[in-house]
C-alpha positions as CSV (number, residue, x, y, z in Angstrom):
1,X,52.0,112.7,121.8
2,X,52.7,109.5,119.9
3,X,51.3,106.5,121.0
4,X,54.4,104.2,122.2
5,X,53.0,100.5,123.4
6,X,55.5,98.0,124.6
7,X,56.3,95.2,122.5
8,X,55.5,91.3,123.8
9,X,59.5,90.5,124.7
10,X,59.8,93.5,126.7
11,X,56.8,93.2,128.5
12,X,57.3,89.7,129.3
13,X,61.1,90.8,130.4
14,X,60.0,93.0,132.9
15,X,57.7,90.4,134.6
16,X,60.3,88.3,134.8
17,X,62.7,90.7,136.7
18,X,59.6,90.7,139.7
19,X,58.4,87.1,138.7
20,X,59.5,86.6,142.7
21,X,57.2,89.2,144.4
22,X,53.9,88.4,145.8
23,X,51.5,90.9,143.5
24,X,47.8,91.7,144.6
25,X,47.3,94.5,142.2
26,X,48.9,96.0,139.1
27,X,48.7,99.4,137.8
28,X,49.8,101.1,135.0
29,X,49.0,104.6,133.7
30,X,49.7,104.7,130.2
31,X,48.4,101.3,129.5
32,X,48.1,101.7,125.6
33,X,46.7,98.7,124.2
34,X,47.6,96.6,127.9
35,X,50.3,95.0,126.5
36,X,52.4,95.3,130.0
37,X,49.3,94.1,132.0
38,X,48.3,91.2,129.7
39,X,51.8,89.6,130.4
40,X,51.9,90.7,134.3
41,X,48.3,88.6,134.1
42,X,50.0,85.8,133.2
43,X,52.7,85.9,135.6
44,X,49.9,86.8,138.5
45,X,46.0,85.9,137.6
46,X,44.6,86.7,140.6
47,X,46.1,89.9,140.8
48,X,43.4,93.0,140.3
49,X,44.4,95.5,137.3
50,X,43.9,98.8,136.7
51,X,44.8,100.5,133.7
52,X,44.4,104.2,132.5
53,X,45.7,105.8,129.3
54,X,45.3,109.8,127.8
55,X,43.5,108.8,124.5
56,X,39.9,108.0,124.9
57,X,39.6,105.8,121.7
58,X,42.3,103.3,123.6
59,X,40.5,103.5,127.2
60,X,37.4,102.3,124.9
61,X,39.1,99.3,123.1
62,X,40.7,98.1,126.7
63,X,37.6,97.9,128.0
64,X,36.1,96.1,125.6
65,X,39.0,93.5,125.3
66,X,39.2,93.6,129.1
67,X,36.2,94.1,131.2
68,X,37.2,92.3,134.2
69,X,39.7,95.0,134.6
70,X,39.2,98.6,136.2
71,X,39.5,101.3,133.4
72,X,39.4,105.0,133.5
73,X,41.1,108.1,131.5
74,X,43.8,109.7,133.0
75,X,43.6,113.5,132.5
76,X,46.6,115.3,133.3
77,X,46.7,118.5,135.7
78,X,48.1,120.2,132.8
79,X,49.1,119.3,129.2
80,X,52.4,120.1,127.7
81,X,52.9,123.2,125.2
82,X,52.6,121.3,121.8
């Protein structure tokens, strides 16, 4: 699977179309480099995060670059024929 992460604009788009709703956590399964949650963060810092994502190399670099959030590998009931 290629990796597919969401550029800054869009990110910051989508936050806006909520910007309204009271958020206590944010999730998001294929997190990739956190690019979705780093712009929900701004929109909501006291929310709690969690992020998860297939490749182990990228779980590794967000919780480097993000400690204070909760980060796990998401490992899928099956995997797709390739």
């Amino acid at each position: 699977m290629d990796p597919f992460y969401t550029p800054p604009e869009i990110a910051e788009m989508m936050v806006q179309q909520v910007r309204h709703l009271e958020i206590t956590y944010i999730a998001d399964f294929a997190a990739g480099d956190g690019g979705l949650l780093r712009a929900a963060v701004k929109q909501w810092p006291d929310a709690r995060i969690f992020a998860a994502d297939l490749d182990p190399s990228v779980v590794a670099k967000l919780r480097r670059r993000h400690p204070d959030w909760t980060i796990g590998q998401w490992i899928p009931f099956t995997r797709l024929p390739k």
